[in-house]
C-alpha positions as CSV (number, residue, x, y, z in Angstrom):
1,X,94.0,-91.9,135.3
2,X,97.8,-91.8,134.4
3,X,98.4,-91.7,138.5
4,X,96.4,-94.7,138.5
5,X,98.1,-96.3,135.8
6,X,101.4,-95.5,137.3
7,X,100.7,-97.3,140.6
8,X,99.0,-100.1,138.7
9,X,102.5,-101.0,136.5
10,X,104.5,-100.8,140.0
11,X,102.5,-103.3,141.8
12,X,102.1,-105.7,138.8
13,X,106.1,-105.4,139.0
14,X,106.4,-106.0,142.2
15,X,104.0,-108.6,142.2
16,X,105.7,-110.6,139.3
17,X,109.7,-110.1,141.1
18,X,108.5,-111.8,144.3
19,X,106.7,-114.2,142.8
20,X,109.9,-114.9,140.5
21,X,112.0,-115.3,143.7
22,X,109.3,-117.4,144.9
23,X,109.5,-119.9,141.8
24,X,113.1,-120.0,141.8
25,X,113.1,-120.7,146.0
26,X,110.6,-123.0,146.0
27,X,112.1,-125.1,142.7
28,X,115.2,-125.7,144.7
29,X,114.0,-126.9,147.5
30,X,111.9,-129.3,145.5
31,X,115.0,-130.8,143.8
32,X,116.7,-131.0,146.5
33,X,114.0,-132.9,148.3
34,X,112.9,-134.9,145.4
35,X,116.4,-136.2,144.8
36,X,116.5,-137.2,148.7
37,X,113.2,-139.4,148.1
38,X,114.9,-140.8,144.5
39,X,117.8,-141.1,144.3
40,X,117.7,-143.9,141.8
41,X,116.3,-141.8,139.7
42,X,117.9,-139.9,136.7
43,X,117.7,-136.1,136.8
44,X,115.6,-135.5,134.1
45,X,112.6,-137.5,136.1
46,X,113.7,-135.4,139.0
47,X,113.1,-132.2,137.2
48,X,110.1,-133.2,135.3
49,X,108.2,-134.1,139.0
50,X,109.4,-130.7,140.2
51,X,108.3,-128.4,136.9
52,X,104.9,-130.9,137.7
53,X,105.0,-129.6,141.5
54,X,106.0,-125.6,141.2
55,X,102.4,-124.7,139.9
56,X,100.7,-126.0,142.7
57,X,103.6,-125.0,145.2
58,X,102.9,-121.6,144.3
59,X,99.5,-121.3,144.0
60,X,99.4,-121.8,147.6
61,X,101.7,-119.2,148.7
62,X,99.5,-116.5,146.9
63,X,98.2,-115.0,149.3
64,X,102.3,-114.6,150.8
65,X,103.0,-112.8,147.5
66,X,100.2,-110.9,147.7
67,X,100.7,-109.1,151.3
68,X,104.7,-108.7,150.9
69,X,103.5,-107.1,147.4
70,X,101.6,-104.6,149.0
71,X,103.8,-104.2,151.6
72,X,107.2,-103.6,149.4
73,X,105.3,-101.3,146.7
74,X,103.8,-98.9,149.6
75,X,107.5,-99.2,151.6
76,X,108.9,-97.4,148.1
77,X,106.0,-95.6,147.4
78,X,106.8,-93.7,151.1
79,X,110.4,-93.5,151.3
80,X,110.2,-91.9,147.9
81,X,107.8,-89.3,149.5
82,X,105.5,-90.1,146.6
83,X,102.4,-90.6,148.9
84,X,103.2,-87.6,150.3
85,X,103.1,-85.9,147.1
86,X,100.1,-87.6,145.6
87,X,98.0,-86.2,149.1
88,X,99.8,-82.6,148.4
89,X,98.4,-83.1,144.7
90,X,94.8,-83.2,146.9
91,X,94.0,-86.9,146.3
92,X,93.3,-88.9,149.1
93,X,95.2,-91.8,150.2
94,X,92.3,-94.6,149.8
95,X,92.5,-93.0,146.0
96,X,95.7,-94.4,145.8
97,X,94.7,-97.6,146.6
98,X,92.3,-98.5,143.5
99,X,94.9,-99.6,141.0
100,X,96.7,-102.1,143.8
101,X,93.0,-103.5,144.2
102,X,92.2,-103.9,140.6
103,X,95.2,-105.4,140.3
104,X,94.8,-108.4,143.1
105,X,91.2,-108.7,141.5
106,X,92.4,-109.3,138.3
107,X,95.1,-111.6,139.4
108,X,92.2,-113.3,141.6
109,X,90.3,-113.8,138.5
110,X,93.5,-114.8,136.2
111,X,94.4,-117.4,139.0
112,X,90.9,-119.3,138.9
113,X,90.0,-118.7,135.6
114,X,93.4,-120.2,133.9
115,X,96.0,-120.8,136.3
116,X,93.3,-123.4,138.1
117,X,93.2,-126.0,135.5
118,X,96.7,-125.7,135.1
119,X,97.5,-126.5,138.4
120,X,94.8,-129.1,138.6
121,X,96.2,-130.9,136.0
122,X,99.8,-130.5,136.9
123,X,98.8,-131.7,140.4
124,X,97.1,-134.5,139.1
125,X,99.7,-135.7,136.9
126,X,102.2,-135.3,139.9
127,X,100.5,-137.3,142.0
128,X,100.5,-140.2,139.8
129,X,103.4,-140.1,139.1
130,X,104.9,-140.2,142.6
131,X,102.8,-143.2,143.2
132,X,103.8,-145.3,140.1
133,X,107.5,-144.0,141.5
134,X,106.8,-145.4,144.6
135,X,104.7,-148.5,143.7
136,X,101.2,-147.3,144.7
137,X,99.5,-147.8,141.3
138,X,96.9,-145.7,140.1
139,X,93.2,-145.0,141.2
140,X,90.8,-147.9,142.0
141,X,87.7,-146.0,141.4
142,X,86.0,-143.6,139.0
143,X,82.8,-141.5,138.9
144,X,80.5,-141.8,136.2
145,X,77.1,-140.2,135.2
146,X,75.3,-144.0,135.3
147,X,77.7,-144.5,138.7
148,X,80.4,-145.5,140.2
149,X,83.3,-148.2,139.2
150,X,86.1,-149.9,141.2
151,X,88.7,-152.1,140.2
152,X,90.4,-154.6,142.4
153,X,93.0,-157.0,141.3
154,X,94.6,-160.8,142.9
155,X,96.8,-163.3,141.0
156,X,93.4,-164.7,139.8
157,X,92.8,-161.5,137.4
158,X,91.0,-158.3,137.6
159,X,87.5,-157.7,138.8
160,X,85.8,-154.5,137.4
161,X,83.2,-153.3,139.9
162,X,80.3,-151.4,138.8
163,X,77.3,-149.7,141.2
164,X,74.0,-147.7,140.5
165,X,75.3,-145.7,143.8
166,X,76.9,-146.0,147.2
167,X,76.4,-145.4,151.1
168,X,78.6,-142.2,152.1
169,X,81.7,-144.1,153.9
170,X,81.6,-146.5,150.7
171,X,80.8,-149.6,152.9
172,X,78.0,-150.6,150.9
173,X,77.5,-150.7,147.5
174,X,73.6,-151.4,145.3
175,X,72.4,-152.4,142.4
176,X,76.3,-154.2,141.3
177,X,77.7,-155.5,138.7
178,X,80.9,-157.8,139.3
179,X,82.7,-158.5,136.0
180,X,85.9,-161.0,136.4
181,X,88.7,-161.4,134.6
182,X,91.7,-164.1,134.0
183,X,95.3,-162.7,134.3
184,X,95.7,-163.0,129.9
185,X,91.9,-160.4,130.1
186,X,89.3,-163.4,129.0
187,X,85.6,-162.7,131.0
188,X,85.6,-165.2,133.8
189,X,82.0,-164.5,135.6
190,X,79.4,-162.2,135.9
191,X,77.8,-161.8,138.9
192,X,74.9,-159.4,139.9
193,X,73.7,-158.5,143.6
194,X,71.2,-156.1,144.9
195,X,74.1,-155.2,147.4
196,X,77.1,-156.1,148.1
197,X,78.7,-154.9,151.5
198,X,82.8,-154.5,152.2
199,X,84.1,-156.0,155.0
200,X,87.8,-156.9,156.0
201,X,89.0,-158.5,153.4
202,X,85.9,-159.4,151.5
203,X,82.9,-158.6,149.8
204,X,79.8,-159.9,150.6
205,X,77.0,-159.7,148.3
206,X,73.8,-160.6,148.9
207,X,70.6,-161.8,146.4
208,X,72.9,-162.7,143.5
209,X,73.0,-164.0,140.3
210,X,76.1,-165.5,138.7
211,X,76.6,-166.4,135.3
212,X,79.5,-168.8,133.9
213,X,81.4,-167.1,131.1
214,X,84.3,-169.5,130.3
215,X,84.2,-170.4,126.6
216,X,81.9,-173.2,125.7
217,X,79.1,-173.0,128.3
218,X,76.1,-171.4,128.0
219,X,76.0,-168.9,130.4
220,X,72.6,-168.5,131.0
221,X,71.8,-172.3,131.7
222,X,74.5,-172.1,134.0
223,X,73.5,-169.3,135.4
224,X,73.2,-169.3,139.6
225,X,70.7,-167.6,141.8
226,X,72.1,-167.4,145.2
227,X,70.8,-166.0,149.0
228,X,74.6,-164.6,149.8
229,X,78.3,-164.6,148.0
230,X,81.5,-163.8,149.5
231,X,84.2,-162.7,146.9
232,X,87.4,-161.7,148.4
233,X,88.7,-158.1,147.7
234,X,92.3,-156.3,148.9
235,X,90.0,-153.5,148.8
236,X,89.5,-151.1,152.1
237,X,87.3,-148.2,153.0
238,X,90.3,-145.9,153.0
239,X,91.9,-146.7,150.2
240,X,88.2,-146.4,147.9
241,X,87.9,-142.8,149.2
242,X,92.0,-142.0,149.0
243,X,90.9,-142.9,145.2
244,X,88.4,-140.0,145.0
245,X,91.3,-137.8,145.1
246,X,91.4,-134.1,146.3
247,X,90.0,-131.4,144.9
248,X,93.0,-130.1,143.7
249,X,93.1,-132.3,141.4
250,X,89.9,-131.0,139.6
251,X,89.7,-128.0,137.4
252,X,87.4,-125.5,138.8
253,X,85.6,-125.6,135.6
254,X,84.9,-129.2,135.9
255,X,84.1,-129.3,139.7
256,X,80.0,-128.7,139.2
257,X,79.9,-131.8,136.8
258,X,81.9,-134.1,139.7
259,X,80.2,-133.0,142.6
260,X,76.5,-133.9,141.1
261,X,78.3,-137.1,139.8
262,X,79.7,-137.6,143.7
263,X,75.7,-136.8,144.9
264,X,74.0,-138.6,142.5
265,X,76.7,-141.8,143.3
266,X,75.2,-141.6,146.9
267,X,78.8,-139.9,148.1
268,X,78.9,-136.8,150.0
269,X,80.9,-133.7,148.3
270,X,80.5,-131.4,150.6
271,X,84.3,-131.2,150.7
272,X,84.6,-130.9,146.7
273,X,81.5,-127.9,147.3
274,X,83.7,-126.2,150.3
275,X,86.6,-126.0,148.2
276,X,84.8,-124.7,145.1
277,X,83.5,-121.8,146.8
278,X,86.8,-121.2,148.2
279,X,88.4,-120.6,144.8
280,X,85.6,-118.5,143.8
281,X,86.2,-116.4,147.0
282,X,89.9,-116.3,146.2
283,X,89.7,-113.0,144.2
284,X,87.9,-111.0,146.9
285,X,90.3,-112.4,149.8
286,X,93.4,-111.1,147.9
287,X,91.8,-107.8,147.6
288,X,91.5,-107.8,151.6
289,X,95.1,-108.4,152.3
290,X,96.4,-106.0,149.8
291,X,94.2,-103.5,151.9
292,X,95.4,-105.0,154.6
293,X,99.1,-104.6,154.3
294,X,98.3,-101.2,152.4
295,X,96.5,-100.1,155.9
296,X,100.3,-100.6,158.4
297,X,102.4,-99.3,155.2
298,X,101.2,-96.7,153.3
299,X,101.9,-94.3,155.6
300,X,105.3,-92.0,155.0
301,X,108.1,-93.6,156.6
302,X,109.1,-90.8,159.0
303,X,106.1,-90.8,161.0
304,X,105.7,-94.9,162.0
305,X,108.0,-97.3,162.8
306,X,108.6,-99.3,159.5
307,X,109.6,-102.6,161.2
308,X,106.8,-103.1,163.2
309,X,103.8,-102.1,160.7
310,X,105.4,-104.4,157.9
311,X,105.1,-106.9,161.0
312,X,101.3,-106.0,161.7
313,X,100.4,-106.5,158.2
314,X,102.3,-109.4,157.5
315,X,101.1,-111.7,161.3
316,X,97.7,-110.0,160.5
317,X,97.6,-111.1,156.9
318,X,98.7,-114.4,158.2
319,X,96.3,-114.8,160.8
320,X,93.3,-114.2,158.4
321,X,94.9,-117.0,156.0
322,X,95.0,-119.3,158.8
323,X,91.0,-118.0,159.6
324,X,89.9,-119.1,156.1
325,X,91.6,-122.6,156.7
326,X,89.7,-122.9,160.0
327,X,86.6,-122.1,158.3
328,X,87.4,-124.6,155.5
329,X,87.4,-127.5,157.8
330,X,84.7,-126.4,159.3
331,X,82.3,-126.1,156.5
332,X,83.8,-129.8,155.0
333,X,83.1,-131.3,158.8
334,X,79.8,-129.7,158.3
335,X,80.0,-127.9,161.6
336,X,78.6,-124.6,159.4
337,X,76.8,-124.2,155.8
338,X,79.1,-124.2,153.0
339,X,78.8,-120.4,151.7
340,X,79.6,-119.3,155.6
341,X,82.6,-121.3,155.4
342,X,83.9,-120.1,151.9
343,X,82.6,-116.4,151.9
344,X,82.4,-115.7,155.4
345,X,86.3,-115.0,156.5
346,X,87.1,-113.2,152.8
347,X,84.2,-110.7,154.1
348,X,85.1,-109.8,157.4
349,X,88.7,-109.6,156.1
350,X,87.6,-106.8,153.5
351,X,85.9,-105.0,156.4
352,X,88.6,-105.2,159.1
353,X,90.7,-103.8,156.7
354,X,88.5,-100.8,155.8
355,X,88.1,-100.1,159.2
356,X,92.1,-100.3,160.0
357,X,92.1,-98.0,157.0
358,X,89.5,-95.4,157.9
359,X,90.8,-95.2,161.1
360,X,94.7,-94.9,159.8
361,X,93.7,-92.2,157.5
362,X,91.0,-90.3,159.2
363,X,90.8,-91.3,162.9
């Protein structure tokens, strides 16, 4: 247990010192490119849209950390002949490898449990801030449990948009609700449709109802039943779904609630369900390429040649990364189910690495 221990503290050390570097890299690269992109702006905005950017820049380069982890701890672990002791001691070399894997699965777990919503969040609030920065406004559209809203604006006013659901590329919209508004905020008109469809430029809304809300009418006796309505919109298909926003930018906690908002809205979230099994995968593909890298570099460093396994492990670790992307698109074109996608390349990644092991150590 204290040899366990031991090798536990060493690669949570190592582990935190790379990912330090990491931080430090990464945050001055982002100043440097965020000052390219604003230069107008003072350095304190600067700095608060990089501390906004460095959790999700390094949550992505994990996996990195993870593999030249691995890699550095067994590298010192050889050249300081302790591996050789440790198998002279009679324990096997796969013994030595528990505490580095209950460490990556407790760092899996930390990073999806809390770092997650942190990073959600963060991402979030960087986006939006970029595009006030850069005059793209906020979101047009939000998901709600009784559907979906949209906002579009003119130098008329506002119009809030409101619909029972959706078709999945957002063309068409049922059961609406158009609420407009004069540029001081007073109600204009209310109009109701059974659909109303986008097209360039426009909205076109067919068996409507319109009611008169200026002050001193009566709406209702006003009120005007109609075959067909165009109102024009600024609005496009691409900018509606840009507004649905990545799933980044949604705590993992709080993905199960959107996604059954998304399906029940008539959108497709097979994207938002990809990348939810994904981060629940995480933990068990960080385990596989800490046995990966463990499988070229725990070996004692007289008997390999040290440049070209750290190589192995690290292309190798790479290549399975850029697997688990593969599979991602896949699984959000819907060219394969969703678990396949998510759990598949995590899987075979544990078990190429046992094998490279077993055969390392035994064959």
């Amino acid at each position: 247990m204290t040899l366990h221990f031991y090798f536990a503290r060493k690669f949570f050390w190592t582990f935190a010192l790379i990912m330090l570097v990491f931080v430090i890299i990464l945050a001055l690269v982002d100043i440097a490119d965020e000052v390219q992109d604003f230069p107008e702006l003072p350095f304190t905005a600067i700095l608060e849209i990089v501390l906004l950017n460095m959790p999700s820049a390094n949550y992505e380069i994990l996996p990195l950390v993870m593999i030249l982890s691995t890699v550095a701890l067994f590298l010192r672990l050889s050249r300081s002949s302790e591996l050789v002791v440790v198998r002279a001691a009679g324990r096997s070399g796969l013994g030595g490898l528990v505490a580095p894997i209950v460490v990556a699965g407790l760092i899996g777990l930390v990073t999806i449990t809390v770092l997650n919503p942190l990073v959600a969040a963060s991402s979030k609030r960087y986006n939006d801030l970029i595009n006030g920065y850069r005059g793209g406004g906020s979101n047009v559209l939000a998901i709600a449990s009784e559907g979906l809203w949209l906002r579009q604006g003119s130098p008329e006013g506002q119009t809030v948009i409101h619909a029972v659901r959706a078709s999945a590329d957002v063309s068409v919209l049922f059961t609406t609700t158009f609420m407009s508004f004069a540029p001081d905020g007073t109600p204009t008109t209310r109009t109701t449709a059974e659909t109303a469809e986008l097209l360039d430029g426009e909205w076109v809304l067919k068996n409507v109802k319109q009611w008169d809300l200026t002050a001193g009418t009566n709406p209702e006796a006003s009120a005007q039943v109609l075959d067909q309505l165009s109102v024009p919109s600024a609005l496009t298909q691409d900018r509606i779904i840009d507004s649905f926003g990545k799933p980044e930018f949604i705590s993992l906690w709080d993905l199960p609630k959107f996604i059954n908002q998304l399906e029940q809205a008539g959108f497709s979230a097979r994207r938002y369900a990809v990348w939810y099994q994904l981060e629940l995968s995480r933990p068990l593909f960080l385990v596989a390429l800490v046995l990966i890298a463990a499988a070229f570099t725990m070996r004692h460093a007289r008997l390999s040649n040290t440049s070209l396994s750290v190589m192995s492990a690290i292309m190798l670790g790479f290549g399975l990364y850029y697997i688990r992307n593969f599979a991602q698109i896949l699984g959000e074109s819907g060219q394969i189910p969703i678990i396949l996608a998510a759990w598949a390349p995590p899987v075979a990644s544990l078990f190429l690495a046992l094998g490279i092991l077993l055969h390392m150590e035994d064959g």
